[in-house]
C-alpha positions as CSV (number, residue, x, y, z in Angstrom):
1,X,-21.9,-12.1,9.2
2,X,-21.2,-13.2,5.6
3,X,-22.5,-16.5,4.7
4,X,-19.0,-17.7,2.0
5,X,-17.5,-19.6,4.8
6,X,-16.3,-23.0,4.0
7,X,-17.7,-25.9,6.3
8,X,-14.3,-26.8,7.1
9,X,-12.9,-23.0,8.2
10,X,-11.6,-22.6,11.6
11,X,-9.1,-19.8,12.9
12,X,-5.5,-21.1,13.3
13,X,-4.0,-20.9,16.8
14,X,-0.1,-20.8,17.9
15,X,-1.2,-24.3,19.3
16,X,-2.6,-25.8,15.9
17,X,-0.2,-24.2,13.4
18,X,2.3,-27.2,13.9
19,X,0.3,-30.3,12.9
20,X,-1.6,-28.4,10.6
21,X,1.6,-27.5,8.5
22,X,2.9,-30.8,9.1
23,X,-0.1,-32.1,7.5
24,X,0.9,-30.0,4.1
25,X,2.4,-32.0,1.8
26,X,3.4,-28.6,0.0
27,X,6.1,-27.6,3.0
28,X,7.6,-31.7,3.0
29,X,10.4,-30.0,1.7
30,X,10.6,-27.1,4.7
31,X,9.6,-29.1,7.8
32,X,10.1,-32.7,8.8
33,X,7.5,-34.7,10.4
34,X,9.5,-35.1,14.0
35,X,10.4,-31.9,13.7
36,X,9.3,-29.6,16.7
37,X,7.6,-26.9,15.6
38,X,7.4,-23.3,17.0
39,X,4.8,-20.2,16.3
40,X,3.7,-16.8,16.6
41,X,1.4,-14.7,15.9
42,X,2.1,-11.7,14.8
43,X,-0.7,-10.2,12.9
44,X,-0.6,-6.5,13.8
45,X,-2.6,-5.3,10.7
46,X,-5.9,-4.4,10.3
47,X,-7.6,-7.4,9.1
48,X,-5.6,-10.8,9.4
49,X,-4.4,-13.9,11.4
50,X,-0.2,-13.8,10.7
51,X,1.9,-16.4,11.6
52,X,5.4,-16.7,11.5
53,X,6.1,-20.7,11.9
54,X,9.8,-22.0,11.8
55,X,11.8,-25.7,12.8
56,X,13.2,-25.2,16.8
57,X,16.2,-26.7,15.6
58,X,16.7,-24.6,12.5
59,X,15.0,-21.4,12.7
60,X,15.9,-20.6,8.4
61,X,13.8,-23.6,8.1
62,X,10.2,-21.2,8.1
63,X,7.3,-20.1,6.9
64,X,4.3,-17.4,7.2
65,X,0.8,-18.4,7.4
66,X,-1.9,-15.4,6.7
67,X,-5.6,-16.4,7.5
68,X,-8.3,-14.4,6.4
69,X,-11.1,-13.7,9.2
70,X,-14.7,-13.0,8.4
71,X,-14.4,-9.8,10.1
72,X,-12.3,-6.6,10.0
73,X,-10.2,-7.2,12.6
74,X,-9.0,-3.9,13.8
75,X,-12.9,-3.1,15.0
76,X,-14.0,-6.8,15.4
77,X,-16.8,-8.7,14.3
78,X,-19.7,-5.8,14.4
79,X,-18.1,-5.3,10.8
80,X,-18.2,-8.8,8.3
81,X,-15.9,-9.3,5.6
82,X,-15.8,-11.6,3.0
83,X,-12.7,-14.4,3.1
84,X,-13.1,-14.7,-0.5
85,X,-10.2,-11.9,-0.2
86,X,-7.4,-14.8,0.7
87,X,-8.5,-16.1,-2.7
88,X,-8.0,-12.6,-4.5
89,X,-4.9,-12.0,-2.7
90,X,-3.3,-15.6,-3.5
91,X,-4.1,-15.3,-7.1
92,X,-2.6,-11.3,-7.3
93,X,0.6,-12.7,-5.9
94,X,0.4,-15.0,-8.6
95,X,0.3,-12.3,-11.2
96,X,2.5,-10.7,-9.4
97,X,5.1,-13.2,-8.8
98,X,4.6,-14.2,-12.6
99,X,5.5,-10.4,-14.1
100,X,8.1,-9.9,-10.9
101,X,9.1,-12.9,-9.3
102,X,12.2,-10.4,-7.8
103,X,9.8,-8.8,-5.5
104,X,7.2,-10.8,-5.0
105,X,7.3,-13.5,-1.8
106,X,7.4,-17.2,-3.1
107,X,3.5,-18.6,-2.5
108,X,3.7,-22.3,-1.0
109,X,-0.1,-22.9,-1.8
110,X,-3.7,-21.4,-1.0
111,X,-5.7,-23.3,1.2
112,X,-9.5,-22.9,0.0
113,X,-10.8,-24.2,3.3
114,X,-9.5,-22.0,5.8
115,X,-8.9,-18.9,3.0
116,X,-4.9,-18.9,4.1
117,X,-1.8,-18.6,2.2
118,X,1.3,-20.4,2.9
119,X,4.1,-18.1,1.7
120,X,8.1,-17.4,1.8
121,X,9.4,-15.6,5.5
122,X,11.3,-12.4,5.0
123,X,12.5,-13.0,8.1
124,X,15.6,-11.3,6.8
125,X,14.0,-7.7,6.5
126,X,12.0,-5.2,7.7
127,X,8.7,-3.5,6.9
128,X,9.8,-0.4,5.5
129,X,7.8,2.4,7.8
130,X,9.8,1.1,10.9
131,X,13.0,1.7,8.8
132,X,12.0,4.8,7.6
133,X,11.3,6.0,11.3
134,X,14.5,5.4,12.3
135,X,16.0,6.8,9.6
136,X,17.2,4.0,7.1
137,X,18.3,4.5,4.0
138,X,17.2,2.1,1.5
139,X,19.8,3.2,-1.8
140,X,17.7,0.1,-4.1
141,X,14.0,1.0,-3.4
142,X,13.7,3.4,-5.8
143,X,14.9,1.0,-8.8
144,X,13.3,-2.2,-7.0
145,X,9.5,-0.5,-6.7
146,X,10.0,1.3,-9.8
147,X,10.4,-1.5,-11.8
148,X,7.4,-3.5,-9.9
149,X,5.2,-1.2,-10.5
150,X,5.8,-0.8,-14.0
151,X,5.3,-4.9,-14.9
152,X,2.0,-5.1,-12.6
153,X,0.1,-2.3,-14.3
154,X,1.6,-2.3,-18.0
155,X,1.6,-5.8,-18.5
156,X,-2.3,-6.1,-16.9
157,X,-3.5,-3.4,-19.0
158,X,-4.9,-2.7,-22.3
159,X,-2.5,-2.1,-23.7
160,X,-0.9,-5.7,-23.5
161,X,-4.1,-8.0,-22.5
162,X,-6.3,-9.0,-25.2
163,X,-10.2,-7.4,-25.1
164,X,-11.4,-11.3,-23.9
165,X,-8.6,-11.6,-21.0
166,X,-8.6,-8.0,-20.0
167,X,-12.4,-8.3,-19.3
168,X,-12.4,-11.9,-17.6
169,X,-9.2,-10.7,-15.6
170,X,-11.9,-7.6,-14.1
171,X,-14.5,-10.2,-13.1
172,X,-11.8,-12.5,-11.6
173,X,-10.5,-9.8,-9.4
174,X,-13.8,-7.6,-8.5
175,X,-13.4,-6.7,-4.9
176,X,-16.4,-5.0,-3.8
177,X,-16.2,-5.0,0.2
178,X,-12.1,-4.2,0.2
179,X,-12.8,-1.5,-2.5
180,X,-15.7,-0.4,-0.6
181,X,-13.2,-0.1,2.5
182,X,-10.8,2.2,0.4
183,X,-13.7,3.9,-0.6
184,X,-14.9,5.0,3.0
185,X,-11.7,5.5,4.6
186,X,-9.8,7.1,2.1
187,X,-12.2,9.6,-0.1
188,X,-15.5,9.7,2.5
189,X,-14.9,9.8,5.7
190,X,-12.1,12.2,6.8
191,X,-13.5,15.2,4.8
192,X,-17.0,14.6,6.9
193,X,-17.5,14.5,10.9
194,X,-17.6,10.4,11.9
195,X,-16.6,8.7,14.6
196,X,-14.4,6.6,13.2
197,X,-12.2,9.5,12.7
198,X,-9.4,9.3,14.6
199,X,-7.4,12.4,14.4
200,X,-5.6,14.7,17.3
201,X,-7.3,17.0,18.9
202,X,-4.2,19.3,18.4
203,X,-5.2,19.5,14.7
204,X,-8.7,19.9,15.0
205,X,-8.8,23.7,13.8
206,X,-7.0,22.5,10.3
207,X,-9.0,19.4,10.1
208,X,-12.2,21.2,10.4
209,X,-10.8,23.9,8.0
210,X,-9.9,20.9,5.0
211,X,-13.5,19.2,5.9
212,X,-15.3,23.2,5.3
213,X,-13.3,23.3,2.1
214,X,-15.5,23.1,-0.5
215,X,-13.2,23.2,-3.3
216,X,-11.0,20.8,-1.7
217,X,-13.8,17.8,-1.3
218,X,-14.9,18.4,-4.9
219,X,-11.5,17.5,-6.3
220,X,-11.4,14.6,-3.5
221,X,-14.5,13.3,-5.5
222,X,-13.1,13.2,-8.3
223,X,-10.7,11.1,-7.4
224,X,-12.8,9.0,-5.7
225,X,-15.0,8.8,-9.0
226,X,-11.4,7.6,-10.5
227,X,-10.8,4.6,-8.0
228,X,-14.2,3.4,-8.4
229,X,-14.6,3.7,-12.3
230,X,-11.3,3.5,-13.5
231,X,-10.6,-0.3,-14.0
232,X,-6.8,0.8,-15.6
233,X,-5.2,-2.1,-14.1
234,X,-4.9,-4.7,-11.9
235,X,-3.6,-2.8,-8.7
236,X,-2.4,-4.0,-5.7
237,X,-4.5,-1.5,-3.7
238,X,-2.8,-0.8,-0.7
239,X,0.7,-0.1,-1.7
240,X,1.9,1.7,1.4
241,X,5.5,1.7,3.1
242,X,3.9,-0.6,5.6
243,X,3.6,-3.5,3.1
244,X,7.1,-3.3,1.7
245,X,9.5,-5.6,3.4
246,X,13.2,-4.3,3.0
247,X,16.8,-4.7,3.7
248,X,19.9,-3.2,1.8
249,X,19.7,-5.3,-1.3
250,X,16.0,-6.7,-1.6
251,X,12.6,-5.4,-1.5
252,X,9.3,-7.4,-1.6
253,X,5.5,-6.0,-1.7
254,X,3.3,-7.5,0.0
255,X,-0.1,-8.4,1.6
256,X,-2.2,-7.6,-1.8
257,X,-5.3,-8.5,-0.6
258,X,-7.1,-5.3,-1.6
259,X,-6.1,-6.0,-4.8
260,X,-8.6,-5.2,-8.1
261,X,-8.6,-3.2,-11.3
262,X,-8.4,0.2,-10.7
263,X,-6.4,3.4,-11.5
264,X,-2.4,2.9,-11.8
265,X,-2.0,6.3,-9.8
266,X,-3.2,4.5,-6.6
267,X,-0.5,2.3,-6.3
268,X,2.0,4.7,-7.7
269,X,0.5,7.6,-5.3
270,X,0.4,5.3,-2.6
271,X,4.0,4.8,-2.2
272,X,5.0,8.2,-3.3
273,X,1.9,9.5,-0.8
274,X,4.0,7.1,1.9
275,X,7.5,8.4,1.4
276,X,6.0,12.2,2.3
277,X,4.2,11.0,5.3
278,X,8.0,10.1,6.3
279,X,9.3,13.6,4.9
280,X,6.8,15.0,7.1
281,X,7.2,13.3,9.8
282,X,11.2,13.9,9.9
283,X,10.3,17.4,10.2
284,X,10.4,16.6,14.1
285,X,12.2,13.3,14.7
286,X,15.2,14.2,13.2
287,X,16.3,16.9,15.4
288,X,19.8,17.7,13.7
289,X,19.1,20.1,10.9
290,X,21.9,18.5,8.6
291,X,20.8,15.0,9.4
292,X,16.9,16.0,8.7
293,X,18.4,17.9,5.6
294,X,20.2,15.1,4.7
295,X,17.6,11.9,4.9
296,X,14.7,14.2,3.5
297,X,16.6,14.3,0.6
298,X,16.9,10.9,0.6
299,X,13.2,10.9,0.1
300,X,12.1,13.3,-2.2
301,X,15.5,11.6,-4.7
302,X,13.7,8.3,-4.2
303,X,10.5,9.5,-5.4
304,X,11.8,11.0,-8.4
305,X,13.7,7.9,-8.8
306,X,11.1,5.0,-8.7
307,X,9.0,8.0,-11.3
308,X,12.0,7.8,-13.9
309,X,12.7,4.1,-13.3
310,X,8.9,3.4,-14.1
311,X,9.1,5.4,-17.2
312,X,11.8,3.5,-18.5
313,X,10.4,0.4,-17.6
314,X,6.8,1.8,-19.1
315,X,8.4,2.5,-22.1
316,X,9.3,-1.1,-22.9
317,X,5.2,-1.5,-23.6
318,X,4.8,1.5,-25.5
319,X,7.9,0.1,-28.3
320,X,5.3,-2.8,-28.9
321,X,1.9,-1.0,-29.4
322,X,0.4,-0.1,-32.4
323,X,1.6,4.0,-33.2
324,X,-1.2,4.3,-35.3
325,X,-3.7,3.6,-32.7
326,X,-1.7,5.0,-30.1
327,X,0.9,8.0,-31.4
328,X,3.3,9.3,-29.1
329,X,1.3,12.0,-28.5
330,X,-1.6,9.6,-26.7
331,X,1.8,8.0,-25.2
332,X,2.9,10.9,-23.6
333,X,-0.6,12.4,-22.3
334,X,-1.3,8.4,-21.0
335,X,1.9,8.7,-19.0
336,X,1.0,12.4,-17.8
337,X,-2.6,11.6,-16.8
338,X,-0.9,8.7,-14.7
339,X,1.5,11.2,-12.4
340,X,-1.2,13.4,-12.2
341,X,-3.7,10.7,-10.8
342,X,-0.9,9.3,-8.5
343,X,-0.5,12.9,-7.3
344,X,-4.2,13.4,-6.5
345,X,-4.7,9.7,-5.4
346,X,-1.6,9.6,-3.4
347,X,-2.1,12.9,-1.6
348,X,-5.7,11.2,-0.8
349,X,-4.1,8.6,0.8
350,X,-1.6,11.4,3.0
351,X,-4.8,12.5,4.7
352,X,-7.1,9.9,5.4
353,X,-3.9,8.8,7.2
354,X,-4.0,11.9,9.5
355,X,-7.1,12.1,10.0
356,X,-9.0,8.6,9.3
357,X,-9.7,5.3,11.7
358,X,-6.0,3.3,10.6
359,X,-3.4,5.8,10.8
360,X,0.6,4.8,10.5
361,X,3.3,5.0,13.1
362,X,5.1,7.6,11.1
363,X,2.7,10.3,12.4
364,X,0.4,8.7,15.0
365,X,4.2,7.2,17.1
366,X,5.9,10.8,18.0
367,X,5.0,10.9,21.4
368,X,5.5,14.7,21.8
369,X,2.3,16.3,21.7
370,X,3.3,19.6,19.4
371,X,6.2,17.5,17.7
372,X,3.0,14.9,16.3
373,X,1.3,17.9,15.9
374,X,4.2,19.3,13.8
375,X,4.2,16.6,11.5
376,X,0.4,15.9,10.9
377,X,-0.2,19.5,10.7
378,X,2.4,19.5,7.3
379,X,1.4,16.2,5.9
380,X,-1.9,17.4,5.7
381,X,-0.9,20.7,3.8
382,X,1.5,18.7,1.4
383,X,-1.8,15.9,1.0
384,X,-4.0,19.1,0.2
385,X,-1.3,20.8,-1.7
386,X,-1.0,17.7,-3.9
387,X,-4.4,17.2,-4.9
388,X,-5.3,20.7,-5.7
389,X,-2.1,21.6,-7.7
390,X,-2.0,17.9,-9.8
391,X,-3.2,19.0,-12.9
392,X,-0.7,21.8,-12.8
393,X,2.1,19.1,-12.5
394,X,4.0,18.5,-15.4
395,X,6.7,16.3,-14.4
396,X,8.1,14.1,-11.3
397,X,10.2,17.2,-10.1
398,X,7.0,19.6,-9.9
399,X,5.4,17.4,-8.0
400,X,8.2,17.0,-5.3
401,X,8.9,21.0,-5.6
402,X,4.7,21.4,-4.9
403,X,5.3,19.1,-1.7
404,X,8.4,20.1,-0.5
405,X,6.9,24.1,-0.6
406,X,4.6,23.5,2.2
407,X,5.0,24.2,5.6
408,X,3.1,23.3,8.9
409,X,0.2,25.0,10.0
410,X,0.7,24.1,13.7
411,X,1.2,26.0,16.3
412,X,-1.5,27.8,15.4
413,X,-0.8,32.0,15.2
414,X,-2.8,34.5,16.9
């Protein structure tokens, strides 16, 4: 187990939560001290404590508590992790919150003894993958994540910080045991037999054809090569549809713990990786042609969307650089090498989520056996698709044309 705990650090319970939020003098203005106070916990990531903590006689009265634990939680304390990441993550939704405050969650305070955040409820939206499952339509994503991801990676780079900050900002946010999660999960282990694999045994024929592929795990090295060398960035890390809580008119990121400085294309691939595990998996729960026609279009628009929407926003950095050091010419093949990375990182991120030990609900929740089957079975060909076709891909509408030209593999043909 590691050794960085604080003398102090104790898990929160639904029992302790109230007086210990009473005893904040940060939330005076959110909860009164004869208030009675009600939690839950609602943690159902991978790593965390969650709780959602609100006044019984004015439920809008509310906050969140997220406490690190010194383990990943999802396999339990056989595998140690640092809480040094509550730190990381506080002080990234500080950047972030600083360069877009719009969709960012407000941050009460950080509490260096028990590694936990204090931050605004969104008890008012959703986390975007449950929407997405049943179908939502979310007409200001595009714009909203588009425009986030364009202040958190331009205004952290190079090409706006300073050599001094730039390099201070790296050691401030070095991440070795998160990155070395990405690492595993993501580029290692789903192209290799482990048992932390988790995949259906319906798939097993393709999965065992992409992990014999030699010319498939070469290029999956490369990009693994890019996320660990590649400090572009401060990233979030773990961009996914599942950390994007939504309604109709607002969008926040969140939980950017895994945060460090790395290659923009992983966050940008991430979401756009995201948004095809949805297109894929609407090949079987939407079961009206039009309707499926309809929302999948709704997809592969918002993808080519949030692209243009962070090349506008992009360009607003590259009108204040220096044109002699950087002509338009480097400006263009900078923004080029970007989609191309978020092709090859984001497909990356497609698979490890078919195949690898934390899958998402968009695939792993159809309960019909040949339906999931379906739907990982294309994922997987639009993941693989991606990465081996990305330096072919010119422009946002290549890339969508690349995925949306794949087709299942499953049911197998004689």
């Amino acid at each position: 187990m590691f050794t960085d705990l604080s003398p102090k650090y104790h898990p929160l319970t639904v029992e302790t939560v109230p007086a210990y939020v009473r005893s904040r003098p940060e939330l005076s203005s959110i909860f009164r001290s004869d208030d009675d106070i009600e939690s839950v916990e609602v943690g159902d990531g991978n790593l965390n404590l969650v709780f959602k903590v609100w006044a019984k006689a004015d439920p809008e009265r509310t906050v969140v508590l997220k406490q690190a634990l010194p383990y990943l939680r999802l396999v339990g304390d056989s595998w140690p992790l640092p809480t040094d990441r509550a730190r990381i993550e506080a002080a990234a939704l500080e950047a972030e919150s600083r360069l877009c405050p719009q969709h960012t969650p407000k941050v009460y305070f950080y509490d260096p003894d028990l590694y936990l955040i204090a931050m605004q409820n969104l008890n008012h939206h959703i986390i975007m993958r449950k929407g997405l499952i049943q179908g939502i339509k979310y007409p200001l994503f595009a714009e909203h994540i588009g425009l986030f991801l364009a202040r958190t990676l331009a205004y952290t780079s190079d090409l706006v910080l300073d050599f001094r900050t730039k390099k201070l900002e790296v050691m401030r946010f070095t991440n070795p045991e998160l990155c070395k999660i990405t690492e595993d999960l993501v580029f290692t282990e789903p192209y290799r037999k482990t048992e932390r694999n988790r995949f259906h045994p319906e798939i097993e024929p393709q999965v065992l054809a992409l992990q014999a592929d030699d010319s498939l795990r070469v290029q999956v090295a490369q990009m693994k090569e890019k996320f660990m060398t590649h400090a572009q960035a401060l990233i979030h890390g773990d961009l996914h549809t599942g950390s994007i809580m939504i309604n109709q008119t607002e969008t926040y990121a969140i939980d950017p713990e895994f945060a460090f400085y790395g290659p923009m294309g992983f966050d940008v691939g991430a979401v756009i990786g995201n948004l095809f595990l949805s297109y894929a998996s609407h090949e079987v729960r939407t079961k009206d042609p039009d309707a499926r026609a309809d929302f999948r279009k709704y997809l592969t628009d918002t993808v080519l969307q949030l692209w243009k929407v962070f090349e506008r926003e992009f360009s607003k950095v590259w009108a204040d650089v220096d044109s002699i050091n950087m002509p338009k010419g480097y400006q263009e093949d900078y923004m080029l090498r970007v989609l191309q990375d978020s092709a090859g990182l984001g497909a990356c991120k497609m698979m490890r989520r078919v195949i690898g030990l934390a899958g998402v609900e968009d695939i792993r929740g159809i309960e019909n056996v040949t339906d999931r089957s379906i739907a990982a079975s294309l994922a997987l060909n639009i993941g693989q698709a991606l990465i081996m076709n990305r330096r072919e891909i010119r422009t946002i509408e290549e890339l969508v044309e690349v995925a949306t030209g794949c087709r299942p593999s499953y049911p197998w043909k004689a």
